[in-house]
N, C-alpha and C positions, 0 to 999 in steps of 0.2 A: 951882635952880628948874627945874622941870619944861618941857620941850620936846617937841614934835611934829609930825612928820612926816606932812604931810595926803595923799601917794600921790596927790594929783588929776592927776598927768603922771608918767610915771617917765624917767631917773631924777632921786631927787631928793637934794639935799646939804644939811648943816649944818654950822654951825660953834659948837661950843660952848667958853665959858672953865668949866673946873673949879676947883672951889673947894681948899681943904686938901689933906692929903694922905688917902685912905678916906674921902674923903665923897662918898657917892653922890650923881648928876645922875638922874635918869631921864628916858629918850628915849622918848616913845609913837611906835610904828610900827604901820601900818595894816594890817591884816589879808590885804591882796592883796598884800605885798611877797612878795617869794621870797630877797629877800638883803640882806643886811645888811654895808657896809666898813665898818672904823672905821679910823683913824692919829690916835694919841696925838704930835702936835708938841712934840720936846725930851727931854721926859721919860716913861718908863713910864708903862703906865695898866692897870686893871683894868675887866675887861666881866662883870657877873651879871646870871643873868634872873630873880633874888628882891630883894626890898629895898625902902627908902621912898626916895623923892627929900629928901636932906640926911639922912637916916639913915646911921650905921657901917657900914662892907665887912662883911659878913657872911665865914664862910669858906667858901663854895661861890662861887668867882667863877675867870676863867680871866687869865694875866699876857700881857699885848701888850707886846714891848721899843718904846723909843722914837720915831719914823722910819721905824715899820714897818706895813705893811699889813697885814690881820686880816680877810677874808672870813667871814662867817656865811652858814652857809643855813639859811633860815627855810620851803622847801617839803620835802613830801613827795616830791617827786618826776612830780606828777603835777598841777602847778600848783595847788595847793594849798595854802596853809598849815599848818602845825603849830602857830598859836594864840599864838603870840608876839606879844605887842602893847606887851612895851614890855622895854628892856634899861637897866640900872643901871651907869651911870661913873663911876670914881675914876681917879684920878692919886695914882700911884705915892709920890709927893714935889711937894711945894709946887702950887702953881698952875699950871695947860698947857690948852694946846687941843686939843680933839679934832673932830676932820673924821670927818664919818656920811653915808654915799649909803646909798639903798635901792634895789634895782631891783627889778622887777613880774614 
């Protein structure tokens, strides 16, 4: 099931349970963020910026080991976005949680 991140304060965190293993979550993230953590808890997880929320990992997606932190940037450089409004989760194997801050 689909999640989002309303940007009204930065920064701001979630905590989502993943389902199977490749099956995408989709996270909406707000258009004023500039960064994106994720940490897949336990187990592996995959991050794409294409897909359907419960839809298959596509093969264009990037592998996060497990316990480990994973910074995206989502500006130009010039505080800005680059139009990212939402990134797709899986877990690697079985069921995990994944921790998502944005900041502004």
């Amino acid at each position: 099931m689909a999640s989002t991140l309303a940007g009204s304060a930065f920064p701001e965190a979630i905590r989502i349970t993943l389902g199977g293993s490749n099956v995408q979550t989709q996270l909406n993230i707000p258009h004023t963020a500039s960064r994106l953590s994720v940490r897949f808890m336990t187990n592996d997880g995959m991050v794409a910026f294409t897909g359907s929320d419960g839809g298959s990992l596509g093969s264009a997606y990037v592998s996060i080991d497990g316990d480990s932190w994973a910074e995206i940037s989502l500006s130009d450089g010039i505080n800005s976005s680059k139009g990212v409004t939402a990134v797709y989760l899986s877990s690697a194997t079985a069921s995990t949680v994944v921790e998502a801050m944005i900041e502004g």
